[in-house]
N, C-alpha and C positions, 0 to 999 in steps of 0.2 A: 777536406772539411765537409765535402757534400757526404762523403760515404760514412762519417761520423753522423751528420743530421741525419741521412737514412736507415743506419744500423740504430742511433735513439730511438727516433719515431716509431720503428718496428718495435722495437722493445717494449714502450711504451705500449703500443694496442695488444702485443700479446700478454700484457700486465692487465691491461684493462680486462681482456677477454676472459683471463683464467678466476681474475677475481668478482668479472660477473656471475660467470659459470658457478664459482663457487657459492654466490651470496645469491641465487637466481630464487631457490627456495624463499628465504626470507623476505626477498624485494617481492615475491607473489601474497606471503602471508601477511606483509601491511598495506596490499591490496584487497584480501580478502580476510581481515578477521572473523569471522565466521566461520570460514573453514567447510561450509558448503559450495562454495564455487562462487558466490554473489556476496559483494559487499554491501554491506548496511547502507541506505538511503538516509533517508529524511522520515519524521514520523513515528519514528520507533512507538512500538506499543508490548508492554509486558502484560501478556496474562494474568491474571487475579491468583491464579493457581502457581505463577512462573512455570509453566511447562511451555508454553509458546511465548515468539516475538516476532511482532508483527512489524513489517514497512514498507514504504515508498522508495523505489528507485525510479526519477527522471528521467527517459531518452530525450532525444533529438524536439521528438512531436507527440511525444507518447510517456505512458507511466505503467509501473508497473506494481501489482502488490504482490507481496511475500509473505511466509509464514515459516519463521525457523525454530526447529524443535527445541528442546532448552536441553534434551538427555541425549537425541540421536546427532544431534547438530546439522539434520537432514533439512534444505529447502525447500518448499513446495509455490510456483508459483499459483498462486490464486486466483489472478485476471489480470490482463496487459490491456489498457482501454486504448478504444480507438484513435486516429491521428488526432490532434486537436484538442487532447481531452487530457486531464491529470485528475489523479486519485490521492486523497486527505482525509483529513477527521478520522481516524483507526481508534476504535471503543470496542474491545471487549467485552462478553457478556460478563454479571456476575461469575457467574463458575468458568468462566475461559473453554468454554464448548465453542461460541459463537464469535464471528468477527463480521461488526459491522465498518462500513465506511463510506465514504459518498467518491461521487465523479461528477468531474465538473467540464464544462468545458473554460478552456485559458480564453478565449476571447471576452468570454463573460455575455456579450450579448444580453440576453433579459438576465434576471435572476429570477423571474417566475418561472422559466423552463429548461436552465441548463445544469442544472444539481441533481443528483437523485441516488438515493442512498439503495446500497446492497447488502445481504448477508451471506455472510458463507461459512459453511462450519469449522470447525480447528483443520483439520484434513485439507481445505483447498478446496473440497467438493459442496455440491449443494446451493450454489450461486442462486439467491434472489433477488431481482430488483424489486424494492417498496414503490408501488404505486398508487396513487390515488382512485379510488373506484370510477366509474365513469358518470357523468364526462370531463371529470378533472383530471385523468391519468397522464394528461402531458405536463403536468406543474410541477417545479423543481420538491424534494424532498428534502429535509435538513436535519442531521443527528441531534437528537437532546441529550435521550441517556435508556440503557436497560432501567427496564422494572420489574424487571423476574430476569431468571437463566433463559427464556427464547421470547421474550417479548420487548419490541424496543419502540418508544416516545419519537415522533419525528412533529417534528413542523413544516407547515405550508404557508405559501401567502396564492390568495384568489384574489382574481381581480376585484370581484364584488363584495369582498370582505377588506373590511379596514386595518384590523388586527389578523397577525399569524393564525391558521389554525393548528389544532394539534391531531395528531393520527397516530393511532395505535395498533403495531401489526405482530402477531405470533407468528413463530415463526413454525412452530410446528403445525395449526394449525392450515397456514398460509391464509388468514382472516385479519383484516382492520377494520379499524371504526372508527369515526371522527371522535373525539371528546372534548369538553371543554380546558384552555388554558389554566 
C-alpha cells in the first residue's frame, strides 16, 4: 500500500512539473501583460496622442514611475523615489511629449512640504522638479492641469497665505511665476 501512495505522489509532481513547465510562458504573461518585463501598477495614464502609458508600481517603501511605448511595447523606468516616498497624480501634456506627476511622502507629515511635482519628457529623460522660487522652494507643489504642450498650473499653500497659490512653470524654458487663482 505504501509503494502505491509513493509511486501516486511521484506521479502526481511529475504531472504537476511537466504541466508547469509547459503553461510557465503563460503564468509569466498574466504577470506581465505588458510584455515589457513590468506589470502595470496603479495610475495608469494614456497619452493624448496614445503613443505612451504612463504608471505607478508600489514597492515595499518605495514607488516607482513608468512610461510604456503603445508601438515598441519598450519600458522606460522614469524615477524610482526615495524610501518613504510614493509617486501619483500622472497628467500628460496636451500633445503626450510631457509627463507630469508629483511625490509625496506616505507619512504625510505637513502637506505644506511633502508633495512636489516633476516633469519629465515621453523618453524618461529630462527629470524636473517644480519648485517654488526662494524663499518658498521647500513648500509642497500640486498638479492642476497643462495650459499648453510644456507649461503646467501647480498650486501651493504658504503659511502666510489663506488661500492656495497658483505657479506657473515652462518647461522648456525652466521659468515660473506665481499668478493669480
Amino acid at each position: 500500500m505504501r509503494q502505491k501512495l509513493s509511486i501516486l505522489l511521484i506521479s502526481a509532481a511529475v504531472i504537476f512539473i511537466l504541466y508547469f513547465t509547459a503553461h510557465a510562458h503563460f503564468l509569466r504573461q498574466k504577470q506581465d501583460p505588458t510584455g515589457c518585463g513590468v506589470s502595470h501598477g496603479r495610475d495608469d495614464a494614456s497619452s493624448p496622442n496614445k503613443q505612451n502609458t504612463a504608471f505607478v508600481i508600489d514597492k515595499t517603501d518605495e514607488s516607482e514611475v513608468w512610461i510604456e511605448s503603445s508601438t515598441s511595447k519598450n519600458c522606460t523606468l522614469v524615477m524610482r523615489t526615495q524610501s518613504g516616498y510614493q509617486a501619483g497624480q500622472l497628467l500628460w501634456s496636451m500633445d503626450g511629449s510631457l509627463l507630469a506627476f508629483e511625490i509625496y511622502n506616505r507619512d504625510g507629515h505637513s502637506p505644506l512640504t511633502t508633495t512636489h511635482a516633476r516633469i519629465s519628457r515621453q523618453d524618461g529623460t529630462g527629470m524636473e522638479e517644480i519648485t517654488l522660487p526662494p524663499p518658498n522652494q521647500q513648500f509642497s507643489t500640486y498638479i492642476l492641469q497643462w495650459t499648453d504642450s510644456d507649461t503646467l498650473l501647480v498650486a501651493a499653500m504658504l503659511p502666510e497665505k489663506e488661500n492656495e497659490i497658483h505657479y506657473i512653470f515652462n518647461y522648456k524654458t525652466q521659468h515660473g511665476t506665481f499668478v493669480e487663482p
